[in-house]
C-alpha positions in Angstrom: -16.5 -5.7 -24.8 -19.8 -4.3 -24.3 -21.8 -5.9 -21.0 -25.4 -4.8 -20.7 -27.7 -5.2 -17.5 -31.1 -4.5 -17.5 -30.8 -2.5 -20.8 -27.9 -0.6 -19.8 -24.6 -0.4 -20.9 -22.3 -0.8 -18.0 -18.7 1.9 -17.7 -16.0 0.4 -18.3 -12.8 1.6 -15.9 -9.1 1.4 -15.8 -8.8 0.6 -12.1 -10.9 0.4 -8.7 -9.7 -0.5 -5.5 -11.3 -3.6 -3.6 -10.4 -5.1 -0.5 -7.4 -2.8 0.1 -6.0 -3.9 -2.9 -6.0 -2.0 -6.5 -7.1 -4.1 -9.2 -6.3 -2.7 -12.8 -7.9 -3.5 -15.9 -4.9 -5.7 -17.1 -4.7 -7.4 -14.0 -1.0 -6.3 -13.1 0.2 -5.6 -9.4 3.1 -2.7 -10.8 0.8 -0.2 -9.3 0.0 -2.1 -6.5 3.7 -2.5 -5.4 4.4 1.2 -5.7 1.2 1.7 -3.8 2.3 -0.1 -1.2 6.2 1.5 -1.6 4.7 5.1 -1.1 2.2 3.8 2.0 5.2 2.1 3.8 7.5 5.6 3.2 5.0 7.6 4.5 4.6 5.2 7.6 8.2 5.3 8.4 8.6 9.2 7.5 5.8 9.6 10.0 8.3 7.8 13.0 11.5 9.9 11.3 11.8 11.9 14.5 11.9 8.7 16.1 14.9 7.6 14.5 16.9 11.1 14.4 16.6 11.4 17.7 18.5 10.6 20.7 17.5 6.6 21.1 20.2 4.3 21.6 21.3 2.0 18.5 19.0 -1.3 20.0 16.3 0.8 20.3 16.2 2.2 17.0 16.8 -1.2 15.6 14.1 -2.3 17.9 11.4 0.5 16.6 12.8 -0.2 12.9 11.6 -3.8 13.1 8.6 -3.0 14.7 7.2 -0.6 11.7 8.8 -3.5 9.3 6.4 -6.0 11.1 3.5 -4.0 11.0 3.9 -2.6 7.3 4.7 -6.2 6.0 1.3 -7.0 6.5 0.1 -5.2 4.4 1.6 -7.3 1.5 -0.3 -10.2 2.5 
């Protein structure tokens, strides 16, 4: 489909991001999800030390939730 403004042809694209959020040109979330898959491992690898270190159990389970909690929004 060809969309012209002001005598010009606009560029089509595959993909652009918008609001956080990618938006594809079939209008599927598949890379969305592993978007957000590879942003929530890198948050957690970022507190790794956290949880190989010498914590108790509760307070690993404590920090684990917390990065959960924060990370989850970002599926909303």
């Amino acid at each position: 489909m060809r969309i012209m403004v002001n005598g010009k042809e606009l560029e089509s694209i595959a993909q652009f991001c918008y609001l956080g959020s990618m938006v594809t040109k079939d209008c599927r979330s598949k890379c969305e999800v592993r978007r957000h898959i590879a942003l929530a491992k890198e948050a957690f690898n970022k507190k790794k030390d956290l949880m190989c270190g010498s914590l108790s159990l509760q307070m690993k389970k404590m920090h684990s939730q917390s990065i959960c909690m924060e990370y989850c929004t970002v599926w909303k």
